[in-house]
C-alpha positions as CSV (number, residue, x, y, z in Angstrom):
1,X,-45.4,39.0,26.6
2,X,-43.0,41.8,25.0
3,X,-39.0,41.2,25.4
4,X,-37.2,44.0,27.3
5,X,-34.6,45.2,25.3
6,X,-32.7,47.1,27.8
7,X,-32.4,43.7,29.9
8,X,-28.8,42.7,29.9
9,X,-27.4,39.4,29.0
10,X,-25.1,37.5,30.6
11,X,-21.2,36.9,29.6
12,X,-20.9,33.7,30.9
13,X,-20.2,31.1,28.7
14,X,-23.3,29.1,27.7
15,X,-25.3,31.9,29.1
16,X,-29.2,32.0,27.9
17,X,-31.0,34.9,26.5
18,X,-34.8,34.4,24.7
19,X,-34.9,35.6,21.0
20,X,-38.2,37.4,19.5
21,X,-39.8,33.9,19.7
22,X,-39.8,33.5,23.5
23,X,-37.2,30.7,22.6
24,X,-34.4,29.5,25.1
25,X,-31.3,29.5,22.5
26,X,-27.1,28.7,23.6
27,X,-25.3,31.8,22.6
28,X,-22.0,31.4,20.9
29,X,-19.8,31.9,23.6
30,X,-17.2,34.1,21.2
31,X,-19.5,36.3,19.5
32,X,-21.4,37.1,22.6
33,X,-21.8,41.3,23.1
34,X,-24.0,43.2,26.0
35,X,-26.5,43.7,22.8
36,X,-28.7,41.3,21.1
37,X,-27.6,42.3,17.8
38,X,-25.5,40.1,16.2
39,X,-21.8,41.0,16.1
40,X,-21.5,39.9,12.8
41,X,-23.9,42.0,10.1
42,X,-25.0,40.0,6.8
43,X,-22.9,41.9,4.8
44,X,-19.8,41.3,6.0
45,X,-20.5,37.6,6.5
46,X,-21.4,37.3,2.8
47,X,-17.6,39.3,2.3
48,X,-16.3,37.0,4.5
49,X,-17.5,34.0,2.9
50,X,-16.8,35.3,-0.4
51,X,-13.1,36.0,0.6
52,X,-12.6,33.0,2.3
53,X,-14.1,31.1,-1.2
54,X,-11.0,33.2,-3.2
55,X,-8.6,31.1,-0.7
56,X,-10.0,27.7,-1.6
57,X,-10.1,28.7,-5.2
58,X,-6.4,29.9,-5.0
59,X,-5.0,26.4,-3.9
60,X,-7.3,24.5,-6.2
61,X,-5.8,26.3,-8.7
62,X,-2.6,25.4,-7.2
63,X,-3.4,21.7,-7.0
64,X,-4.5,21.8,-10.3
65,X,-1.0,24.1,-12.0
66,X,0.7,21.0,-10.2
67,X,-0.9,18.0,-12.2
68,X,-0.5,19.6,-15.4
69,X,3.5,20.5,-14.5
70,X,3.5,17.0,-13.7
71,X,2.0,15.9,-16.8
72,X,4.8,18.2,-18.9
73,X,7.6,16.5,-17.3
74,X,6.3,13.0,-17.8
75,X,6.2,14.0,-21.4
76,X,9.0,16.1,-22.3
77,X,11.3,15.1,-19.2
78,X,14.0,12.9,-19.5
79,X,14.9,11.6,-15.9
80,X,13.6,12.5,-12.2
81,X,16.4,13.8,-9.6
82,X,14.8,13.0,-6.4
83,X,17.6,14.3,-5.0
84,X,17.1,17.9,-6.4
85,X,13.1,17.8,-5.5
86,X,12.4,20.8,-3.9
87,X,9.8,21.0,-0.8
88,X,6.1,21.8,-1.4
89,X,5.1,25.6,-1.3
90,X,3.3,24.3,2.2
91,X,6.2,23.0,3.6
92,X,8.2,26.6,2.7
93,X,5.6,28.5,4.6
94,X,5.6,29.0,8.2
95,X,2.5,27.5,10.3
96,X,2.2,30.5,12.1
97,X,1.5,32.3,8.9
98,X,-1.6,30.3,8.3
99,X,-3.2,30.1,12.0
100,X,-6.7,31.8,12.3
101,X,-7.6,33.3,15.5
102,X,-10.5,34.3,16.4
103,X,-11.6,38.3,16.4
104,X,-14.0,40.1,18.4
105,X,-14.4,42.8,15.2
106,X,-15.9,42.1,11.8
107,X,-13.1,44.7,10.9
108,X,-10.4,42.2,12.6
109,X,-11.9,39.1,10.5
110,X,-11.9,41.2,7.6
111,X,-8.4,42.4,7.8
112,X,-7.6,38.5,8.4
113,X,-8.9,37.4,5.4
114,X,-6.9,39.8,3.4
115,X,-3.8,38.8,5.2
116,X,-5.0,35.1,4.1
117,X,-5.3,36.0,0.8
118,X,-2.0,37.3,0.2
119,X,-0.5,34.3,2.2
120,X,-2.3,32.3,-0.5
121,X,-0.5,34.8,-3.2
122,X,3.0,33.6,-1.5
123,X,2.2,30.3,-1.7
124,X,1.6,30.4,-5.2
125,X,4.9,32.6,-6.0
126,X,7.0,30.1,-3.8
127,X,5.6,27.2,-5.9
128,X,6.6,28.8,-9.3
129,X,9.7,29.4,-8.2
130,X,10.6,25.9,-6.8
131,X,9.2,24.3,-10.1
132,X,11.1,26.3,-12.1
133,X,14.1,25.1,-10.3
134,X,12.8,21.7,-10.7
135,X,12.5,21.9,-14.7
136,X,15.5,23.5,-14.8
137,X,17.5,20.4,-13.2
138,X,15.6,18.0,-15.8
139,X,17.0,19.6,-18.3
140,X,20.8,19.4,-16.7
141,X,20.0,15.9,-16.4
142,X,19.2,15.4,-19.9
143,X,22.2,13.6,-21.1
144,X,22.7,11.2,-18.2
145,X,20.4,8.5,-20.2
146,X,20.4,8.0,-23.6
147,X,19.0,5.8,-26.1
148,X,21.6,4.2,-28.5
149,X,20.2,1.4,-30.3
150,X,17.0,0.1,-31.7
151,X,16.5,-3.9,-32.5
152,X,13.4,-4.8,-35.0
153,X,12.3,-7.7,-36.6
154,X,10.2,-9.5,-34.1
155,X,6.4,-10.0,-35.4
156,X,4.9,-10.0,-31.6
157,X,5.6,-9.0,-28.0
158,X,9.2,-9.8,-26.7
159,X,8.7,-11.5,-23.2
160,X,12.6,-11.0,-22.2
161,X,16.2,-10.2,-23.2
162,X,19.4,-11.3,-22.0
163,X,23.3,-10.5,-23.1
164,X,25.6,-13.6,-23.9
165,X,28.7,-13.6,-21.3
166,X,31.7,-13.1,-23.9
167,X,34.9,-13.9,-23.4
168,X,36.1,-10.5,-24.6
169,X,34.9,-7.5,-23.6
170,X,32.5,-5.9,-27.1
171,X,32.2,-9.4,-28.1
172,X,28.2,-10.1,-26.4
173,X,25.5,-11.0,-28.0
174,X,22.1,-9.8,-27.5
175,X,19.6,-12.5,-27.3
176,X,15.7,-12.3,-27.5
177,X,12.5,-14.5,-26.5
178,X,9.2,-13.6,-27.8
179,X,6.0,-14.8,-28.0
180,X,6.3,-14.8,-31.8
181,X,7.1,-18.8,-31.2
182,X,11.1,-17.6,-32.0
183,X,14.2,-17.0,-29.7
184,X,16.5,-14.4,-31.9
185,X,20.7,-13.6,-31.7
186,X,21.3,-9.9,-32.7
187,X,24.6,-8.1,-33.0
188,X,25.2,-5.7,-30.6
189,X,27.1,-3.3,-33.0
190,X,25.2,-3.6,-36.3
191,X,21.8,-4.4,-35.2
192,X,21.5,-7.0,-37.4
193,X,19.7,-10.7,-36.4
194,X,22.6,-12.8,-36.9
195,X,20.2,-16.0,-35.9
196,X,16.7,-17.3,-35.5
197,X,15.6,-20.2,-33.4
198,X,12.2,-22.0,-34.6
199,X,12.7,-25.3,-32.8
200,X,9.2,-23.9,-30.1
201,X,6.2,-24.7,-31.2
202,X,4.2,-22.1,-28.6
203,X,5.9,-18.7,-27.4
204,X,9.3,-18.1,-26.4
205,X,9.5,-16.8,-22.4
206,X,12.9,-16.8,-21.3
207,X,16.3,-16.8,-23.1
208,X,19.4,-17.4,-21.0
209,X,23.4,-18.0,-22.4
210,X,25.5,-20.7,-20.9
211,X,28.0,-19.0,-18.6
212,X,31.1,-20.5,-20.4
213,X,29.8,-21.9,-23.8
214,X,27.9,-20.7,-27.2
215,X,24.7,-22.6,-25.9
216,X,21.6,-20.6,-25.4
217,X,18.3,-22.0,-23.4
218,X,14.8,-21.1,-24.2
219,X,11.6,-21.5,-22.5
220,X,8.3,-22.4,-24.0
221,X,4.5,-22.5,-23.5
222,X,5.3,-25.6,-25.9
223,X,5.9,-26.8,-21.5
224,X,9.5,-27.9,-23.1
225,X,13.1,-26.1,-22.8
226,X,15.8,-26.4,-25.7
227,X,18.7,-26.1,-25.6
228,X,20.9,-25.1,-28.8
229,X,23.8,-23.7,-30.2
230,X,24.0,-20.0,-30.4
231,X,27.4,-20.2,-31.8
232,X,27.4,-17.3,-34.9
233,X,29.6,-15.0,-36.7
234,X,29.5,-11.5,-36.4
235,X,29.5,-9.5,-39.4
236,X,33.0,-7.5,-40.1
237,X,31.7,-3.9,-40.4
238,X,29.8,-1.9,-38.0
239,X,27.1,-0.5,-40.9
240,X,23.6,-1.4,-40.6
241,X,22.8,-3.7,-43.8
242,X,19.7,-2.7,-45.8
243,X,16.8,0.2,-44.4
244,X,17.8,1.9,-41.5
245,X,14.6,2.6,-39.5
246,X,14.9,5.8,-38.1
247,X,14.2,6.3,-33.9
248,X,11.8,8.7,-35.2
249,X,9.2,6.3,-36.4
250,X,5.6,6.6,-34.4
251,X,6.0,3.3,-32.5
252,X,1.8,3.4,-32.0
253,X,1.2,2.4,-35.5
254,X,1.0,-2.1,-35.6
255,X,0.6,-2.0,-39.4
256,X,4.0,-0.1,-39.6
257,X,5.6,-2.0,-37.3
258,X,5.0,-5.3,-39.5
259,X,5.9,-3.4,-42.8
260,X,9.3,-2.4,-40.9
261,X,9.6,-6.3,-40.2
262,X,9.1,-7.3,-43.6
263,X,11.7,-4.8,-45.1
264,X,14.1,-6.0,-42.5
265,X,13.9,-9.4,-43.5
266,X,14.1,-9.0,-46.5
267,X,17.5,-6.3,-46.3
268,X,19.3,-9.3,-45.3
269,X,18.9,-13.2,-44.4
270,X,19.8,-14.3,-40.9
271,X,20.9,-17.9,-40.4
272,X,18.2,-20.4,-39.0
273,X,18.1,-22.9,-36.8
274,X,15.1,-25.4,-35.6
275,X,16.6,-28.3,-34.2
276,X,17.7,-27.8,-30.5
277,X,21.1,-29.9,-29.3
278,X,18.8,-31.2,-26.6
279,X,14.8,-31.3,-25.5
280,X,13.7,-31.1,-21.8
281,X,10.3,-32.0,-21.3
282,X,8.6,-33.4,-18.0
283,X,6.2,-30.2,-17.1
284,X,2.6,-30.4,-17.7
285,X,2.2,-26.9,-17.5
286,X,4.1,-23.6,-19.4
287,X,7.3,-23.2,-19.1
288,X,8.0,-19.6,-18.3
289,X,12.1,-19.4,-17.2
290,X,14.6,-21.7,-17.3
291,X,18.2,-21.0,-16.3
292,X,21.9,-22.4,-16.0
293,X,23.0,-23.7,-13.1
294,X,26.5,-21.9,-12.2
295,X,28.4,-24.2,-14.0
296,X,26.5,-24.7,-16.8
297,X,26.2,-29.0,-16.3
298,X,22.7,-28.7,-14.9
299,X,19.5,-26.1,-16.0
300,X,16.5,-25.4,-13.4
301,X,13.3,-24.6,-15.2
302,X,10.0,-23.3,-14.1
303,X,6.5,-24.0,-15.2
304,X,3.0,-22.9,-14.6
305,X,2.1,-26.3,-13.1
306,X,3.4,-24.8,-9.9
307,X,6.7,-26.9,-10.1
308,X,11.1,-26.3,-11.0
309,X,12.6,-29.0,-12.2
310,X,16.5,-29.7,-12.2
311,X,17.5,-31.2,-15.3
312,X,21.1,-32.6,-16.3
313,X,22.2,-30.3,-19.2
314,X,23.9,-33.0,-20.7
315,X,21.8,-36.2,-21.0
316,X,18.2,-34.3,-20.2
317,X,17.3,-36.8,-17.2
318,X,15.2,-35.1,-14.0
319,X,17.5,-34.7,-11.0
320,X,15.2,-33.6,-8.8
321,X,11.5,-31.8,-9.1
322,X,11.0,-28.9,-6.4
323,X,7.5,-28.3,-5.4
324,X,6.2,-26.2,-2.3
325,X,4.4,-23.5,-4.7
326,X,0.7,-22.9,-4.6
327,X,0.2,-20.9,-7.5
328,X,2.0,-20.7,-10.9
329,X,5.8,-19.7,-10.9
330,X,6.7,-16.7,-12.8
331,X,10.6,-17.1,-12.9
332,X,13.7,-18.8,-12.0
333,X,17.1,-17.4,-11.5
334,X,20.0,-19.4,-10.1
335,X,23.4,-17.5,-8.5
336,X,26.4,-17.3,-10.9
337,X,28.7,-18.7,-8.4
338,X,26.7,-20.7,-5.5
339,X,24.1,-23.5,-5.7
340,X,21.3,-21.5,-5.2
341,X,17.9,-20.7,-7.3
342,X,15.4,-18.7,-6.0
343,X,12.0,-18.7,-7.7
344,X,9.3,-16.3,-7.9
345,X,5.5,-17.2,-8.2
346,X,2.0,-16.0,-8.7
347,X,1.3,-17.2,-4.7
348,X,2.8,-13.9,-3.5
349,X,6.3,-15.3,-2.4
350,X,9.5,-16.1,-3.6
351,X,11.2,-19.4,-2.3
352,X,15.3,-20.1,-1.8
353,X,16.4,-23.2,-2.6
354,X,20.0,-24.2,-1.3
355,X,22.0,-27.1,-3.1
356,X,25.2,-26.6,-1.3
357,X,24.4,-29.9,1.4
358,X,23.2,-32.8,0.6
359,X,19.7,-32.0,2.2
360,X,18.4,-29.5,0.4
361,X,17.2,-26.5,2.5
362,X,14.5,-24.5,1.0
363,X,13.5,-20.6,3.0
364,X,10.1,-19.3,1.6
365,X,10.0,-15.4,1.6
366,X,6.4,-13.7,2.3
367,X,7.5,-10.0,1.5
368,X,4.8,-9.1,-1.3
369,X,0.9,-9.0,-0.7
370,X,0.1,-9.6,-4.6
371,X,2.1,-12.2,-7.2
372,X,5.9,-11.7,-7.2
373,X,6.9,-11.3,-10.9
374,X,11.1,-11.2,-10.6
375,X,13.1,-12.3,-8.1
376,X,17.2,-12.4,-8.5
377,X,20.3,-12.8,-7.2
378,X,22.5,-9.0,-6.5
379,X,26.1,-9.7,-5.5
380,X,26.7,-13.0,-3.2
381,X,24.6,-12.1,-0.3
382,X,21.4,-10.2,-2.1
383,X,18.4,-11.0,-3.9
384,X,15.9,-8.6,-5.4
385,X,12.3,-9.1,-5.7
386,X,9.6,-7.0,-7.4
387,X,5.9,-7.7,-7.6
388,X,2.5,-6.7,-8.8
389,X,1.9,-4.7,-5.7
390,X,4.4,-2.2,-7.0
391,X,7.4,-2.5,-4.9
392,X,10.8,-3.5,-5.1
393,X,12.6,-4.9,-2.3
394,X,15.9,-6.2,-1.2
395,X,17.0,-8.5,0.9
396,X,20.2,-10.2,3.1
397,X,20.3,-13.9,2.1
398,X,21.2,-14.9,5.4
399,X,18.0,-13.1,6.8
400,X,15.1,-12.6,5.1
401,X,12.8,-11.7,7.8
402,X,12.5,-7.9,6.6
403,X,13.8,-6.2,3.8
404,X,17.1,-4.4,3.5
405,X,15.3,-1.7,1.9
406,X,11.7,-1.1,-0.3
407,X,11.0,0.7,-3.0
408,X,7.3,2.1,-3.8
409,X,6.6,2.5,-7.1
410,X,3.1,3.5,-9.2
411,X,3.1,0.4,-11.5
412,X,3.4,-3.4,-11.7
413,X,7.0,-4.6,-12.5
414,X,8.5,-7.4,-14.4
415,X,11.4,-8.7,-15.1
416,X,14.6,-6.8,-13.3
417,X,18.2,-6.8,-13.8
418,X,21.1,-5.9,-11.0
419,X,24.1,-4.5,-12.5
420,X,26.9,-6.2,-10.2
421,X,29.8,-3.3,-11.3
422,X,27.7,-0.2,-10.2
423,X,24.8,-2.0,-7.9
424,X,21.8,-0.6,-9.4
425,X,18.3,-1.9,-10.1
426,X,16.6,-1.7,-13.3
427,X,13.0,-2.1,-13.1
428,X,10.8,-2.1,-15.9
429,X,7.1,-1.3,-15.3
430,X,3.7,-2.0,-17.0
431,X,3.1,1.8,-17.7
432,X,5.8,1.7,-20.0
433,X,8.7,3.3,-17.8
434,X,11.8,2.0,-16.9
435,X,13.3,3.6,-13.7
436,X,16.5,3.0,-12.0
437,X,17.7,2.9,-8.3
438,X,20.1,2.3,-6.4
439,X,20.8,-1.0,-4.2
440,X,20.2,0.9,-1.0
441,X,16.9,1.9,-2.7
442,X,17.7,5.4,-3.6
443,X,16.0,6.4,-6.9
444,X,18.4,7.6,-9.7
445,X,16.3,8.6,-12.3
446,X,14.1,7.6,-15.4
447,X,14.5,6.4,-18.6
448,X,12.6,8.8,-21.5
449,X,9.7,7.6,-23.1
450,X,7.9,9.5,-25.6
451,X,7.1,8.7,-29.3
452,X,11.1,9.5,-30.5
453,X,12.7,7.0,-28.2
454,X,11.6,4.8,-25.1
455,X,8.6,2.1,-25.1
456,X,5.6,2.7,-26.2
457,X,3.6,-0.3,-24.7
458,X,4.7,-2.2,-21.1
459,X,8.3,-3.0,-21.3
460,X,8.5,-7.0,-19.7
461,X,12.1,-7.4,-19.7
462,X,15.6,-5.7,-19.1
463,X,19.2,-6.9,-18.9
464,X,22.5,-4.9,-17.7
465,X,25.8,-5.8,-20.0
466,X,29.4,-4.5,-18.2
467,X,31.5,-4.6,-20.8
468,X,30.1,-3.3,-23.6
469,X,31.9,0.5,-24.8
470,X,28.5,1.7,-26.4
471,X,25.2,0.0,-24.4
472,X,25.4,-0.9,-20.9
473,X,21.0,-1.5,-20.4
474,X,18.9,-3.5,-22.4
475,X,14.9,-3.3,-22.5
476,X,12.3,-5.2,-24.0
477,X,8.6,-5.0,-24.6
478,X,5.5,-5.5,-26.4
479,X,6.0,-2.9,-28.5
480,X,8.0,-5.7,-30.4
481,X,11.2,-3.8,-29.7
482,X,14.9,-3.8,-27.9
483,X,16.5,-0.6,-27.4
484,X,20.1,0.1,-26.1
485,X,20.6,2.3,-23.3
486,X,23.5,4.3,-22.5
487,X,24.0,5.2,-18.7
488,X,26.4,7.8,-18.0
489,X,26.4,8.4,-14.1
490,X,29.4,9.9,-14.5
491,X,27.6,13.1,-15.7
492,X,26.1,13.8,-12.7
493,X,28.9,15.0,-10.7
């Protein structure tokens, strides 16, 4: 039966009509016309497609103009301001800008897509300009962190470093553990090694000075901690004896690196020691940290076979064993003026032990959903923890039911360090950065890496020094280097 032509359809919405088929079909209820013939001719669909196809191009391009600026400042950037981030292109653009509405024309659709297109054209001019302001405040930045001084000599990976607590200010000591089976003494000014320790017989983990005394104390995978005298003399002039290896050195190369360590050694002889003043064994497991108690008469260690131990510094006898850990502690820190430890284990939580009455009280922390690597004392009433699952966070003592603040961060972190004169976090990561916040959790900046200066492999350890006119930051890593960071805040203003 032929279809009348001249029929008329109806408007209403979800109307009927029959097609050349003798088919029942739902009509679009916005492109609907007193005409069967489509409102929308093939040609202009196909411009339409193709116009709206430019748009998606234009912010893939976009997306992609924004990896590879992010790629240039990882490289050639010295610190992030997240202060002076501008806002995304989108967020500069106004919603309204962007809406689509719905035209009864194909010359209305058209004429929107053009409009679209040079919305897309702002977008991308706004973006240039905010990066350009963005590169621009790196580069003001520049100077804020600096590297200062370079350490060599170890033959593998340095697990951590620590800075001796001198009685006059310039006076520290850098010390250094490393899984080279030595604990090392450098001078801060000279960069010399003034003294090995050989007493381990596995790697050296953790190296901490006594608070008051020339007495260092290592920790082993030998599952024993020494203590020994780090008592040394500190050579008269400031000069580097023998080859001075230049920050410029490709840091990738491993056979270079032990050539370096050779020539070092053999530019000047550093005194050795391999007897310890006194032996603390009891774990079964590795010993990964060991610390001073605040006093220095007692040392709390922590081992792999899920256990701390409190030993008496002086005599070596077990005071008491503290257990309550179901996987393998990472660390140990105890507070410089309180007796309190808090350690840190592979179970995902981080326990406070409290000495101060008679019955010890112990408060287990659940904060981290993967192993918590670091966990320290800040101040009298803080501690900081950082973990595998890439967050930093900081906590009240006196209530650890939620964090004071978090910090979200793309990598794994190890070992931190709280500077207790200007309250910021140093966190060192397994991607090779080393980043710096805040105690409220505000980010300050990072720390350069590239082939002159920085890391070049995951950086384990780092320690803060207050007194100290040239380096106040230390870093570690298994790059088999220290380096000496200077952190001038002050420049910011």
């Amino acid at each position: 039966m032929p279809v009348d032509n001249n029929k008329p359809v109806s408007k209403t919405k979800g109307a009927r009509r029959r097609n050349q088929g003798n088919e029942e079909v739902l009509s679009p209820p916005m492109l609907r016309f007193d005409s069967d013939v489509d409102v929308m001719p093939p040609h202009m669909r196909k411009r339409l497609h193709d116009l709206f196809g430019q748009i998606e191009k234009e912010f893939e391009n976009l997306y992609a103009e924004n990896l590879a600026l992010q790629e240039r400042l990882d490289t050639q950037s010295d610190r992030v301001e997240a202060t002076n981030r501008e806002p995304t292109s989108l967020e500069n653009t106004d919603a309204s800008d962007v809406s689509f509405k719905p035209k009864r024309s194909g010359h209305d659709i058209i004429r929107q897509a053009s409009a679209a297109s040079q919305i897309s054209q702002k977008i991308k001019t706004t973006y240039k300009a905010s990066t350009s302001k963005f590169v621009s405040s790196f580069r003001n930045s520049s100077l804020l962190f600096s590297m200062v001084r370079k350490f060599e000599g170890h033959r593998d990976g340095i697990w951590e470093v620590m800075v001796s607590r001198a009685n006059h200010p310039g006076q520290q000591v850098l010390g250094t553990a490393s899984a080279d089976h030595t604990a090392r003494i450098w001078s801060i000014q000279s960069q010399q090694c003034v003294l090995q320790y050989l007493g381990h017989q596995g790697s050296v983990n953790s190296i901490r000075f006594h608070p008051e005394r020339e007495l260092a104390l290592t920790a082993s995978g030998d599952r024993t901690a020494h203590i020994w005298g780090a008592h040394v003399t500190l050579p008269e002039s400031n000069k580097r004896i023998g080859r001075a290896i230049s920050v410029e050195d490709d840091v990738d190369n491993s056979e270079k690196e032990d050539q370096e360590a050779e020539v070092v050694e053999q530019a000047w002889e550093a005194a050795t020691l391999r007897t310890p003043s006194l032996e603390l064994t009891g774990h079964t497991g590795v010993v990964v940290a060991a610390d001073w108690m605040m006093e220095g008469n007692q040392v709390i260690t922590a081992s792999w076979d899920r256990t701390a131990i409190l030993f008496d510094a002086e005599t070596g006898e077990q005071v008491t064993c503290l257990t309550g850990h179901d996987q393998e502690l990472t660390d140990v820190r105890a507070h410089h003026s309180q007796r309190l430890v808090v350690t840190s284990s592979k179970d995902t939580t981080f326990r406070l032990w409290d000495f101060r009455s008679p019955s010890m009280q112990v408060n287990v922390c659940q904060g981290h959903n993967q192993p918590v690597t670091s966990a320290l004392f800040a101040g009298s009433d803080k501690v900081v923890s950082g973990s595998d699952d890439r967050t930093v966070k900081v906590w009240d003592v006196k209530n650890m039911r939620s964090p004071l603040a978090a910090i979200r961060i793309d990598s794994s972190v190890n070992r931190l360090a709280v500077s207790s004169s200007q309250s910021l976090i140093a966190i060192p990561h397994d991607n090779r950065h080393i980043r710096i916040y805040d105690i409220n959790g505000n980010r300050i900046g990072r720390l350069p890496r590239s082939n002159r200066q920085g890391h070049s492999k995951m950086v384990t350890s780092v320690a803060w020094t207050e007194d100290h006119p040239v380096c106040n930051l230390f870093s570690c890593g298994f790059d088999r280097k220290v380096l000496g960071w200077r952190i001038n805040l002050r420049e910011k203003d």
